[in-house]
N, CA, C and O atoms as a GROMACS GRO file, in nm:
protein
  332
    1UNK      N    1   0.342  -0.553   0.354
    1UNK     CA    2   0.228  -0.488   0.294
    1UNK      C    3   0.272  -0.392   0.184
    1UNK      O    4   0.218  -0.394   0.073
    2UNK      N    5   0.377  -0.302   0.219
    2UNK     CA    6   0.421  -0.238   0.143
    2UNK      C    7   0.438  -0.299  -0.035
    2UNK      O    8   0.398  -0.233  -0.131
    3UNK      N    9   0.500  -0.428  -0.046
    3UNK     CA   10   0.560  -0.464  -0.135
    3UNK      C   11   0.407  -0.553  -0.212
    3UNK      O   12   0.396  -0.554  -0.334
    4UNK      N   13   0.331  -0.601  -0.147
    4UNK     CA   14   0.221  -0.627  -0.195
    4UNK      C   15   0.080  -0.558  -0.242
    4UNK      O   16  -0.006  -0.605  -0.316
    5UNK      N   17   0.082  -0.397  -0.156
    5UNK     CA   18  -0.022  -0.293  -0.195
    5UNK      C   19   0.015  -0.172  -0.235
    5UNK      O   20  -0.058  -0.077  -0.262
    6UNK      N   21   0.179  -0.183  -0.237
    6UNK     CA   22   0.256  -0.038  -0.217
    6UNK      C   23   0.231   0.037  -0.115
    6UNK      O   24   0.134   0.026  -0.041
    7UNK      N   25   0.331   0.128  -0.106
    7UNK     CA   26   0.352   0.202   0.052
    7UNK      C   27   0.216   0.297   0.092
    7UNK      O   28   0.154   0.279   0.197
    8UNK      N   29   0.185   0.384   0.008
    8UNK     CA   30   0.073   0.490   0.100
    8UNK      C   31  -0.029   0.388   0.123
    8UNK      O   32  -0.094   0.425   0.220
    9UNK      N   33  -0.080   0.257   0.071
    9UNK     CA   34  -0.173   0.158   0.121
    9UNK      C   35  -0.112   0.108   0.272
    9UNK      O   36  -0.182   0.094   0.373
   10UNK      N   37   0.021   0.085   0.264
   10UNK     CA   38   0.050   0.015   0.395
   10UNK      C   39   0.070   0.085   0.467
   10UNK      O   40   0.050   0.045   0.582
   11UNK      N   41   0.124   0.234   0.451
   11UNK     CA   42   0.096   0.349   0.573
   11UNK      C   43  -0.035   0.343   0.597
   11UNK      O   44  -0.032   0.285   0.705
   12UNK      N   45  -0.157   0.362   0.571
   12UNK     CA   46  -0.273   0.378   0.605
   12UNK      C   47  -0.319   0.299   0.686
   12UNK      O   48  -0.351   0.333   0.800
   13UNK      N   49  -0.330   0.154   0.633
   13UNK     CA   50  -0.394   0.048   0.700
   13UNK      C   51  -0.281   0.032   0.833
   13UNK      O   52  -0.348  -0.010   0.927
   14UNK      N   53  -0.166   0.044   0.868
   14UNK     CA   54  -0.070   0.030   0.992
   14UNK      C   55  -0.085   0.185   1.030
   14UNK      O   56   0.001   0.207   1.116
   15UNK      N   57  -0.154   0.296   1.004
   15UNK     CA   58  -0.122   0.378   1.076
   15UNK      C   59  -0.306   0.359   1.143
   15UNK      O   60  -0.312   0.404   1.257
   16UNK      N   61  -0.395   0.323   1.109
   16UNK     CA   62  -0.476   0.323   1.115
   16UNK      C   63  -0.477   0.202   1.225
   16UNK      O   64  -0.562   0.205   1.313
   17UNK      N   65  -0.403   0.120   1.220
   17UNK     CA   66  -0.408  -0.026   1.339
   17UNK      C   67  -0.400   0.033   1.433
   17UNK      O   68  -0.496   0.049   1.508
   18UNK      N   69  -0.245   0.096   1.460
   18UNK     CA   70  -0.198   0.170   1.574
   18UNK      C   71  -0.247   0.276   1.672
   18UNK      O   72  -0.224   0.292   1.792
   19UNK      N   73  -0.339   0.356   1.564
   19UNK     CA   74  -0.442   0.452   1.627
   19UNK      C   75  -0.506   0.363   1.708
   19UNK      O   76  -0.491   0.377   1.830
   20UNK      N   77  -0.603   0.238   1.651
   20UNK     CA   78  -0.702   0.182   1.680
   20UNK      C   79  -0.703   0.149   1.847
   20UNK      O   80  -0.790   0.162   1.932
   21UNK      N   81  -0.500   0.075   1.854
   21UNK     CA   82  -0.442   0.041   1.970
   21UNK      C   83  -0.429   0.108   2.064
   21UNK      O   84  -0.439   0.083   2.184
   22UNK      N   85  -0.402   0.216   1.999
   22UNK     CA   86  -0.357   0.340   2.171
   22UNK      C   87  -0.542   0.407   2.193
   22UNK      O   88  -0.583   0.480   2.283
   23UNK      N   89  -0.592   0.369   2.116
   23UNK     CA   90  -0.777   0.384   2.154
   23UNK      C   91  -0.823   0.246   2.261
   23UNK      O   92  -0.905   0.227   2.351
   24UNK      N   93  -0.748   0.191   2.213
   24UNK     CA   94  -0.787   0.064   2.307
   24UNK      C   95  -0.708   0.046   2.454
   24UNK      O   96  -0.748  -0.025   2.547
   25UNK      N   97  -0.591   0.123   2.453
   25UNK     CA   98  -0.521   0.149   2.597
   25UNK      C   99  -0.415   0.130   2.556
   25UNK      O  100  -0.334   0.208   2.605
   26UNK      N  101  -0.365   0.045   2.473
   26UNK     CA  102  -0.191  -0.005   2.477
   26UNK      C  103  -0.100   0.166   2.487
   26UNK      O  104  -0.142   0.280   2.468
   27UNK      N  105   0.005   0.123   2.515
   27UNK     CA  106   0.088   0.183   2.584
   27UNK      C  107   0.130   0.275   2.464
   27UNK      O  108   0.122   0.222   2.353
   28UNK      N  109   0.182   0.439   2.470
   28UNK     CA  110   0.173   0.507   2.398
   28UNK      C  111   0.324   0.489   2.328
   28UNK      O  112   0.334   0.521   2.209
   29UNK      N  113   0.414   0.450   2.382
   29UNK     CA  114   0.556   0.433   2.352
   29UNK      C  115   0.491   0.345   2.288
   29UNK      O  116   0.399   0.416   2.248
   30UNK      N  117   0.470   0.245   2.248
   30UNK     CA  118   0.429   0.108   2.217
   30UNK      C  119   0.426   0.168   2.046
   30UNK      O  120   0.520   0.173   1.967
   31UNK      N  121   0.322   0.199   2.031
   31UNK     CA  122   0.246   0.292   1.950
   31UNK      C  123   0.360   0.375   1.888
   31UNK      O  124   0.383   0.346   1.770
   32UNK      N  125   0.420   0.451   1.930
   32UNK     CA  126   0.507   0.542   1.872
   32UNK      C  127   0.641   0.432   1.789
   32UNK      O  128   0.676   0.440   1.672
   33UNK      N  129   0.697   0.329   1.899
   33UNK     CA  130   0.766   0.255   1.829
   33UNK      C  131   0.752   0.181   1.672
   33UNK      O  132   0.831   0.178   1.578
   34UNK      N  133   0.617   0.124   1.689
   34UNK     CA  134   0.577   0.094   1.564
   34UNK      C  135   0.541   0.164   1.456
   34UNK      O  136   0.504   0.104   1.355
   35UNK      N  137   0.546   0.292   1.460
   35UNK     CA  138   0.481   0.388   1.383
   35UNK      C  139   0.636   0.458   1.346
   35UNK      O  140   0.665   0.461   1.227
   36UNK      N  141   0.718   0.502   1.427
   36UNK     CA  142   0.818   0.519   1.377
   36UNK      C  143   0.896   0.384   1.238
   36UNK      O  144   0.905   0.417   1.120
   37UNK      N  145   0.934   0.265   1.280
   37UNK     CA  146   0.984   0.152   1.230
   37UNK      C  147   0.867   0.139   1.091
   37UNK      O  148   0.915   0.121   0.979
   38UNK      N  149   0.707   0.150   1.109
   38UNK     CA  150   0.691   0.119   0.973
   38UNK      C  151   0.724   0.226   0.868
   38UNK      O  152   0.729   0.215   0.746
   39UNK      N  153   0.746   0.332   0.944
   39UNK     CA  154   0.781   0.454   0.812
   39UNK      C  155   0.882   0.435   0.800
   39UNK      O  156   0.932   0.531   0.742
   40UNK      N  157   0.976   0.340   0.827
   40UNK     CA  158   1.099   0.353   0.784
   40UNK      C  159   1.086   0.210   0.675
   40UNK      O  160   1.152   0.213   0.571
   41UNK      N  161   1.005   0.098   0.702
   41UNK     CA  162   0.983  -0.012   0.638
   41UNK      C  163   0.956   0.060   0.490
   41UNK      O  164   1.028   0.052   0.391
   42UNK      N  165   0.796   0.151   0.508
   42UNK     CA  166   0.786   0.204   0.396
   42UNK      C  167   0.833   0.272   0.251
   42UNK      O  168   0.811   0.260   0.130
   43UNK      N  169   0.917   0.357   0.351
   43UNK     CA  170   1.059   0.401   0.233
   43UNK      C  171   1.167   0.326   0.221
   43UNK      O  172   1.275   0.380   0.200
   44UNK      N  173   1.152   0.160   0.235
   44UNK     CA  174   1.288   0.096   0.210
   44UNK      C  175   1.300   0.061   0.065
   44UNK      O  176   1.401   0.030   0.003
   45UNK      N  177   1.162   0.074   0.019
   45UNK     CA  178   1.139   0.044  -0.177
   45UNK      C  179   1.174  -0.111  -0.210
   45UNK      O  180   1.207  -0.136  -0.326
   46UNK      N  181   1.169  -0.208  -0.121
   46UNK     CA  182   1.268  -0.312  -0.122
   46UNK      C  183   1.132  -0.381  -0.283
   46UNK      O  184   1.036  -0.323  -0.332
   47UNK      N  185   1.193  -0.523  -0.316
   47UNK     CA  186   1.119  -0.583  -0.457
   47UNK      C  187   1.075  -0.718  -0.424
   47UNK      O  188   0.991  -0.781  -0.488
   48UNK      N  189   1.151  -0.771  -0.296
   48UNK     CA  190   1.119  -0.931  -0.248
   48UNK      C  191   1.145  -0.920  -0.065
   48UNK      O  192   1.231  -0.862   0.002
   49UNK      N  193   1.056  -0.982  -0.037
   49UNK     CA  194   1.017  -1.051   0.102
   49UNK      C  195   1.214  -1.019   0.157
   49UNK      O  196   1.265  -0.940   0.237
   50UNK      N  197   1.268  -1.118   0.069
   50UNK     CA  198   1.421  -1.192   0.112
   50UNK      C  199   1.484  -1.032   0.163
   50UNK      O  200   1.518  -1.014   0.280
   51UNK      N  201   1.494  -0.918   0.050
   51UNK     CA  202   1.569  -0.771   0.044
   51UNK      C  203   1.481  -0.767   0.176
   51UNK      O  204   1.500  -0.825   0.283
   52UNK      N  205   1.409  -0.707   0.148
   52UNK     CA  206   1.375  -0.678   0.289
   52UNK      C  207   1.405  -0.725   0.440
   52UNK      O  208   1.452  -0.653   0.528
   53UNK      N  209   1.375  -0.834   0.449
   53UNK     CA  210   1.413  -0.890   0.519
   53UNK      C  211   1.559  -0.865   0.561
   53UNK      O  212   1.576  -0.798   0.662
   54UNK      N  213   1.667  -0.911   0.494
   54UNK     CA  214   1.746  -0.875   0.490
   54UNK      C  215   1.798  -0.704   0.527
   54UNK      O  216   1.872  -0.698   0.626
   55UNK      N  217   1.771  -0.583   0.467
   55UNK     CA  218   1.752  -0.465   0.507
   55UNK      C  219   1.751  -0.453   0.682
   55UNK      O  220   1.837  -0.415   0.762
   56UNK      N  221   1.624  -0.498   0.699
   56UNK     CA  222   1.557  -0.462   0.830
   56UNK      C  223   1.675  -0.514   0.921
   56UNK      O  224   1.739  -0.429   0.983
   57UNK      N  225   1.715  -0.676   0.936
   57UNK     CA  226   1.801  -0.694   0.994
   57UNK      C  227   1.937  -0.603   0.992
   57UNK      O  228   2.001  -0.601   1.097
   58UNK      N  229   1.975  -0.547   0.911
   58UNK     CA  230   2.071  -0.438   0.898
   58UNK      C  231   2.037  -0.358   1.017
   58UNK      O  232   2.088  -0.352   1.129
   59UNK      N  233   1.927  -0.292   0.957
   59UNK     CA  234   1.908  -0.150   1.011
   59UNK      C  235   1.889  -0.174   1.179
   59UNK      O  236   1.912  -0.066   1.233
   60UNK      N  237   1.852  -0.285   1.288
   60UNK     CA  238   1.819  -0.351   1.371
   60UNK      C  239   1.905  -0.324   1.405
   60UNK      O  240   1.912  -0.226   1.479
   61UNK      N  241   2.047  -0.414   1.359
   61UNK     CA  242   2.196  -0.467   1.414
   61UNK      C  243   2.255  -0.316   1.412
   61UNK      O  244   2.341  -0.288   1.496
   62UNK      N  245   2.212  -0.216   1.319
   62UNK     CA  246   2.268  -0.087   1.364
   62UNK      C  247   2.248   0.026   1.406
   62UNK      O  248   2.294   0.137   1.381
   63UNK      N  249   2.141  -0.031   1.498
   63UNK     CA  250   2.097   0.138   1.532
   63UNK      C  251   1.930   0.211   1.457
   63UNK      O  252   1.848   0.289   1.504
   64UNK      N  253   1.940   0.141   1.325
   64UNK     CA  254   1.844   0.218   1.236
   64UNK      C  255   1.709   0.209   1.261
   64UNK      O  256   1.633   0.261   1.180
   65UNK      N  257   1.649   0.135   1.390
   65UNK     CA  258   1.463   0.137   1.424
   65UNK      C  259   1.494   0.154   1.538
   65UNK      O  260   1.612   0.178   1.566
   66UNK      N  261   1.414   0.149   1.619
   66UNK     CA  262   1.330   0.193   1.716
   66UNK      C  263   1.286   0.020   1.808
   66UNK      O  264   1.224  -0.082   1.779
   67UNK      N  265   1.371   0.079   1.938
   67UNK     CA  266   1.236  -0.094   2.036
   67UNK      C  267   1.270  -0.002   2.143
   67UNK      O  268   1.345   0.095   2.138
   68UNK      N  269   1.171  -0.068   2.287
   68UNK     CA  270   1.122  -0.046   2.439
   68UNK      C  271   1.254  -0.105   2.495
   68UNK      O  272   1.331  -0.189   2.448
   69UNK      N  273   1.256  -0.044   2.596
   69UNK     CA  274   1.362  -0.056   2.693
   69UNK      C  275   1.294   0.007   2.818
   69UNK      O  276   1.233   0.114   2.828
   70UNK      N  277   1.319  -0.083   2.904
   70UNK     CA  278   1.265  -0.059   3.047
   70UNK      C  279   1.239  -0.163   3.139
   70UNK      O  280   1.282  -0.270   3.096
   71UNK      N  281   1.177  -0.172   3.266
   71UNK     CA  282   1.107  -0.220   3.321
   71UNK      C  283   0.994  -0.298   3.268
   71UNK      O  284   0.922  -0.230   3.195
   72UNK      N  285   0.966  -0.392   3.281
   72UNK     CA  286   0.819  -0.447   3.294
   72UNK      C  287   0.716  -0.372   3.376
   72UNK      O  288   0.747  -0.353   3.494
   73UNK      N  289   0.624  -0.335   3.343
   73UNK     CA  290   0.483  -0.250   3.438
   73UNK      C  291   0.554  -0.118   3.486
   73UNK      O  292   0.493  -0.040   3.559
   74UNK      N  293   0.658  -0.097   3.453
   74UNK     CA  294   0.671   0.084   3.408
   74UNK      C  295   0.718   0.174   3.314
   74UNK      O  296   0.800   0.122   3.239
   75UNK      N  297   0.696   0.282   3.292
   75UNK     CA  298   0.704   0.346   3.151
   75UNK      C  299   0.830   0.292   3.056
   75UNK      O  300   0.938   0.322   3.108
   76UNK      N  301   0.838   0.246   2.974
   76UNK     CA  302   0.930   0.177   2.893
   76UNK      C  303   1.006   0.291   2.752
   76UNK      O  304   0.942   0.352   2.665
   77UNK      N  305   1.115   0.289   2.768
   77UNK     CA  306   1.164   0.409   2.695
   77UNK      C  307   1.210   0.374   2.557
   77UNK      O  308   1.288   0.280   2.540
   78UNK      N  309   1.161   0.448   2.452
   78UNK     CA  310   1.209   0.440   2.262
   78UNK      C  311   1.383   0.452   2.316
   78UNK      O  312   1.430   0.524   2.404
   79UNK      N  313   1.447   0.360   2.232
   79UNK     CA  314   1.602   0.346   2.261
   79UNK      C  315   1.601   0.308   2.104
   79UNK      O  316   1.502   0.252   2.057
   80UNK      N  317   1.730   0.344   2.012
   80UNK     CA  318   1.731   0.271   1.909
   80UNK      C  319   1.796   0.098   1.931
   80UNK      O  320   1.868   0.033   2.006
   81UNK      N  321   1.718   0.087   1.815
   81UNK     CA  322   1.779  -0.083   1.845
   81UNK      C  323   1.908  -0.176   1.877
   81UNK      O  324   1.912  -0.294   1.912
   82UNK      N  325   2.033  -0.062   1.849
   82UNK     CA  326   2.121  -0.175   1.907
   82UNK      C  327   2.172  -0.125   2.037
   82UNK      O  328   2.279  -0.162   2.084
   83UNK      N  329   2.084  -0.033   2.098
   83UNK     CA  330   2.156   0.013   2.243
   83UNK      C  331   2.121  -0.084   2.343
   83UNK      O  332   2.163  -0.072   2.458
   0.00000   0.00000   0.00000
């Protein structure tokens, strides 16, 4: 979204999803994960799908976003991604 509306458009409309979600029940870690990772999507400035792409897998393989770790059906904990 970023690269097709520019970033304060794609913060809005994804920060605005996520609200919508944790209004609807989903899980608040859930919510926080994705909201952390798109602000980081946002300031990547990337110019093509491919950079990006590319980027993200970086930042994944080292640590640089945010995923759930836990149990299934209990509180699931923000860990960065390559732990």
């Amino acid at each position: 979204m970023a690269i097709d509306f520019g970033p304060e458009l794609a913060a809005g409309a994804s920060t605005a999803h996520e609200v919508s979600q944790l209004a609807g029940g989903d899980p608040h870690n859930e919510g926080a994960m994705d909201m952390e990772n798109n602000a980081k999507g946002y300031g990547l400035g990337c110019q093509t799908r491919l950079v990006c792409e590319t980027v993200v897998k970086a930042l994944a393989a080292t640590g640089g976003l945010t995923r759930l770790d836990g149990e299934i059906g209990k509180e699931l904990l923000l860990v960065p991604s390559n732990w």
